[in-house]
Every structure is written in C-alpha cells, then in structure tokens.
C-alpha positions in Angstrom: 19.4 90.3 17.4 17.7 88.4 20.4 15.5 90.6 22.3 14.5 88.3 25.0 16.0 85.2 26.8 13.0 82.6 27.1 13.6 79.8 28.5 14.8 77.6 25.4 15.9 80.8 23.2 19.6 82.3 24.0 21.9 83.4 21.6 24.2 86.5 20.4 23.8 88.5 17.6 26.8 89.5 15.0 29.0 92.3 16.9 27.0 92.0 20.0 27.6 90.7 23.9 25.4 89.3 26.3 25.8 88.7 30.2 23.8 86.1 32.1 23.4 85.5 35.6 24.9 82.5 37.2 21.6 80.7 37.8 20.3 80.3 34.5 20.7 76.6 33.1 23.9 75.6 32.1 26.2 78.4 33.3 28.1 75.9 35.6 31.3 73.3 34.4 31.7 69.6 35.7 34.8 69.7 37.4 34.8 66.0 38.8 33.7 64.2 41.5 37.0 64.9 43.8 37.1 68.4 45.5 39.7 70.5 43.5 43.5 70.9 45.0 44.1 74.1 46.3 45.6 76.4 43.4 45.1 78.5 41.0 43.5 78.0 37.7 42.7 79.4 34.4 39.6 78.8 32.5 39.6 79.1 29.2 36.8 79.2 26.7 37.6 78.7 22.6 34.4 79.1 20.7 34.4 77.5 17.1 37.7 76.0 17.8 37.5 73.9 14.5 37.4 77.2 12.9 33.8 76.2 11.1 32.6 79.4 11.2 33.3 82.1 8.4 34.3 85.1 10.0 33.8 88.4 8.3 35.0 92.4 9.2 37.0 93.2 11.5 36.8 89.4 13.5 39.8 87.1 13.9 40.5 83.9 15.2 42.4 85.4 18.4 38.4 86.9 19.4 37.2 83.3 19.3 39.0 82.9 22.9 38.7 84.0 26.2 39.9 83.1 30.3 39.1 83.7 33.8 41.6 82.9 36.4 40.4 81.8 39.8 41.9 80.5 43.0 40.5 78.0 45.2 41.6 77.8 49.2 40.1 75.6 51.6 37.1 74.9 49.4 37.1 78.9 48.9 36.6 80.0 45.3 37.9 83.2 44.5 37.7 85.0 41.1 41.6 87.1 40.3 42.9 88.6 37.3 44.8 86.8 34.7 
C-alpha cells in the first residue's frame, strides 16, 4: 500500500482506491486545439486494455473500465450522470 503521495510516487494498492484533486500533475486530458462543440460526452477510462495484467480473486475484466459523462454549453463544462 502507498501511504503518501510525494511528488514522483502515486500508485494504488491491490483492492484499494484512491482520489486525487484536480490540480495535481497530470489529472487533465488534451482535448485539441479547437474549443469542443456543444454536447454531451462520455469519457471513458480502460485500464490494462491489452489485458497484460494477471487478475486474481474476485477481479474481472468488466472492473478494468470506467466513464464520466459531461456536457459542455457555451464553453460551460458540466459534470451529469451517465
């Protein structure tokens, strides 16, 4: 387990989650250069999606994913539900 969050140390630890706040390096996406259209989007995240990882217990491959839905208005962000 990782029981701080230096600057160059972040990580998870088998069966465990961790939350960080949207300032710390790296928590952004590159979304392009042109503003995006106003919609709404889904995000979505697939960790180890070449399935190199050996999974053990009570893991599957469907807890390797995960989304956030957001809609943008005006040059508004707004986080919704899925």
């Amino acid at each position: 387990m990782y029981t701080t969050c230096e600057q160059d140390i972040q990580g998870l630890s088998v069966e465990w989650g961790d939350t960080y706040r949207f300032g710390i390096a790296d928590q952004w996406i590159d979304v392009g250069n042109k503003p995006l259209l106003d919609a709404r989007y889904v995000l979505r995240s697939i960790a180890d999606p070449g399935n190199l990882l050996d999974e053990v217990g009570n893991e599957s491959e469907a807890s390797n994913a995960q989304q956030a839905c957001f809609t943008v208005t005006q040059a508004q962000v707004q986080v919704t539900a899925c």
